[in-house]
C-alpha positions, 0 to 999 in steps of 0.5 A: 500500500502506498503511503498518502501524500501530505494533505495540501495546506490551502492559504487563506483567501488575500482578503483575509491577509490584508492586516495580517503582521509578520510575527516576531523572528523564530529564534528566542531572542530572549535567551541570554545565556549558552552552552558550548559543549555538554560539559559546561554550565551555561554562560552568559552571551555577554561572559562569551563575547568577552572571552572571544574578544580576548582570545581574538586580541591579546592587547583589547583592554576591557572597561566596565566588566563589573556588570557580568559578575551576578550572584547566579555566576558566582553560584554557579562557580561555586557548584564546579568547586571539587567538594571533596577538595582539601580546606584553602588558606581560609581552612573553610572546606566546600561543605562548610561553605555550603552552610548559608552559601546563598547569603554569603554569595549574595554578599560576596556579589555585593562587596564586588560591586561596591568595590570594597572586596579584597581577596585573601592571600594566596598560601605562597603570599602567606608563606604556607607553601614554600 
């Protein structure tokens, strides 16, 4: 038995087109963010133009980055963390951050763009390492 040939679609009448609109485009140009590969956590469309910049021109300087450090970045940072990782300088392990991360995040975000955040010192700089 053959198979039926799709059924004809039959266009309305040109009268009824007359006030007819395009709709908007097809793609979703509401999404902000990306996957590059099946392993990676999704990154902003404005992180990804930043890195492809730096990778095409070493010597582009880049003003104004603030705006792209948001509290779900740095969450997201934060879960790509080894969570069986030895302690940092801090001696504050992954589980013990854990406890109360999403106010520490949300007050790391803050102190970021007030400018008032200062990273600890390295185990090199604080002279554990040698």
């Amino acid at each position: 038995m053959k198979k039926q040939a799709n059924k004809r679609i039959c266009r309305p009448q040109r009268s009824l087109w007359r006030g007819w609109r395009r709709a908007l485009t097809e793609r979703n140009i509401m999404k902000n963010t990306t996957v590059r590969t099946q392993d990676r956590v999704a990154v902003s469309f404005g992180l990804d133009g930043v890195r492809r910049r730096a990778e095409k021109d070493r010597s582009a300087k880049f003003t104004a980055l603030l705006h792209h450090i948001t509290a779900t970045l740095l969450r997201e940072s934060y879960y790509q963390l080894k969570r069986d990782a030895a302690a940092g300088v801090d001696e504050e392990t992954w589980r013990e951050y854990y406890m109360g991360h999403w106010d520490r995040i949300e007050n790391l975000r803050e102190r970021i763009h007030k400018g008032s955040y200062r990273a600890p010192p390295t185990a090199v700089k604080a002279g554990i390492y040698k």
